[in-house]
N, C-alpha and C positions, 0 to 999 in steps of 0.2 A: 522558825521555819526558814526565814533567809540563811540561816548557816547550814541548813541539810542540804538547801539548793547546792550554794557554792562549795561545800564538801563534793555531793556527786557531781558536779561541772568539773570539779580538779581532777576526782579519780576519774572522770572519763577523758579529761585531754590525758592522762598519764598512762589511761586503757592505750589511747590510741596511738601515744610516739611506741608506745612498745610494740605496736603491730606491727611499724615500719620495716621494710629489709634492712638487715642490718651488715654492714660491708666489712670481710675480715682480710685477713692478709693476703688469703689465695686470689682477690675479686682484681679482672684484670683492669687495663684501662680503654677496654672499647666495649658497646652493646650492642647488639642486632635487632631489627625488629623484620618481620618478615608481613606483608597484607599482599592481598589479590583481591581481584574484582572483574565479573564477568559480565560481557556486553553483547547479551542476546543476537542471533541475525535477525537482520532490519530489514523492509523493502518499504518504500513512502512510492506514492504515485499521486498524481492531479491530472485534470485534462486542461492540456495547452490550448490551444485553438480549439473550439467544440460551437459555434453558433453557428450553425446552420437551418435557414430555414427556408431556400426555394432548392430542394432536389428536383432534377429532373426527371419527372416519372412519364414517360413516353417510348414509344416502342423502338427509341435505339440504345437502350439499356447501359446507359452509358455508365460507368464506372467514377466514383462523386468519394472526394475528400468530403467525411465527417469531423475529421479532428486531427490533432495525435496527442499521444498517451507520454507526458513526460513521467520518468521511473528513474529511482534513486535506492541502491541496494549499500549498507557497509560491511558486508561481507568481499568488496572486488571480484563479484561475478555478475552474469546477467541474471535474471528473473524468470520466475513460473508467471503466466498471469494468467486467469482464467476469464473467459467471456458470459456475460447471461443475457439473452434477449429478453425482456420482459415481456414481448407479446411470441414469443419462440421460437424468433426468425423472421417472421413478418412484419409488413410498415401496414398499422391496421387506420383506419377510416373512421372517425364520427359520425357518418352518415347512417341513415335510417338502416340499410343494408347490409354493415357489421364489414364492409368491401377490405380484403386484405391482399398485399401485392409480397410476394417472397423478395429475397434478397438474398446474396452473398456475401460475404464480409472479406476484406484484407486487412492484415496486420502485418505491414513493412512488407518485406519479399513474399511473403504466406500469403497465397491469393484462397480465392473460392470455397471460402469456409461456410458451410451450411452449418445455419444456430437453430433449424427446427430438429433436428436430432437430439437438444439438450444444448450445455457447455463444452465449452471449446477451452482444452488447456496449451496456450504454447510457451511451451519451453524454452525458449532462447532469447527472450524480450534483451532489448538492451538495455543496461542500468548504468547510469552515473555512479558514481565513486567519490569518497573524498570527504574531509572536514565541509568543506565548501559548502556542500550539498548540491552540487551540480548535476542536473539530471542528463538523461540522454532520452533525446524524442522518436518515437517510431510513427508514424503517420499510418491513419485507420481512414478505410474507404470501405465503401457498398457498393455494390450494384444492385439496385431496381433488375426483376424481372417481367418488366409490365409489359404489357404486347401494345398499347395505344389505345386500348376499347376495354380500360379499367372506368369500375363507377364512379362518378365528380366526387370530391370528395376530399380535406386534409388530411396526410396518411404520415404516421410518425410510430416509431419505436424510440425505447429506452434501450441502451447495451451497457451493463456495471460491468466495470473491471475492477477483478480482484490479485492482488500483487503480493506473491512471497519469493523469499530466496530461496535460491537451488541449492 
C-alpha cells in the first residue's frame, strides 16, 4: 500500500510542474500586472463641544451656543447633513403639564431653522479633508422662544445629525 501512496505523490508532483507556464523563445523580458481598488465617499462627524446644561429660557430669547458639529468628508468637499429634533423642534419639560418652549436652530451662517416642520437638510456643512483626519467645526446654536411665563420645569431636546458627502 505504501508504494501506491508514493507512486500517485510522484505522478501528482509531475501532474503539477506540467501545469506550470512554460517560457518559449518569443516570451519577452518584462511582465505587467495591472489591480485597482475603489474607496467609497466617506463623511465621519462627532460633536466637539455639546455639554450644555443652563440655557437660558427667559423672555429675551437669547440666542445660546449648544455645541459645534466637527465633520470630516475624503471626497475634498463639504457635506449634506441633516437635522432631527427628537421632540420636533421643541425643548419639552418633565413636569406634570407635558410644558414645551419652540426654538430655532443655527448652523454656522444658516440662522432660524424651524425643526417642527420635520428635517432640515443643509447643504454646505464644512468638512475636513485629508489623511490626517482633520475636521472643520461649524458651531450650532438655539434660540428659546419663551416669553418669561413658561411652566417651572427642565426643558431639553435631542438634535441627531446625520452627515454624507455631496
Amino acid at each position: 500500500m505504501n508504494t501506491l501512496l508514493k507512486t500517485l505523490f510522484v505522478a501528482s508532483a509531475i501532474t503539477s510542474l506540467s501545469a506550470a507556464a512554460a517560457v518559449t523563445s518569443s516570451t519577452g523580458n518584462q511582465a505587467s500586472f495591472s489591480f485597482e481598488g475603489t474607496i467609497a465617499p466617506l463623511c465621519k462627524t462627532s460633536s466637539g463641544t455639546n455639554s450644555v446644561t443652563g440655557l437660558k429660557l427667559d423672555a429675551s430669547q437669547e440666542t445660546q451656543t449648544i455645541g459645534t458639529l466637527d465633520v470630516w468628508c475624503n471626497t475634498g468637499r463639504n457635506a449634506t447633513t441633516e437635522y432631527t429634533s427628537a421632540n420636533g423642534g421643541f425643548l419639552k419639560a418633565g413636569n406634570a403639564q407635558g410644558s414645551k418652549i419652540a426654538y430655532t436652530l443655527d448652523i454656522g451662517d444658516t440662522t432660524n431653522i424651524d425643526l417642527q416642520t420635520g428635517s432640515y437638510k443643509h447643504l454646505t456643512t464644512l468638512a475636513g479633508t485629508g489623511v490626517t483626519g482633520q475636521t472643520e467645526a461649524t458651531l450650532l446654536k438655539i434660540t428659546p422662544k419663551s416669553n418669561g411665563l413658561d411652566d417651572a420645569g427642565t426643558y431639553s431636546d435631542t438634535i441627531t445629525v446625520t452627515v454624507s458627502p455631496n
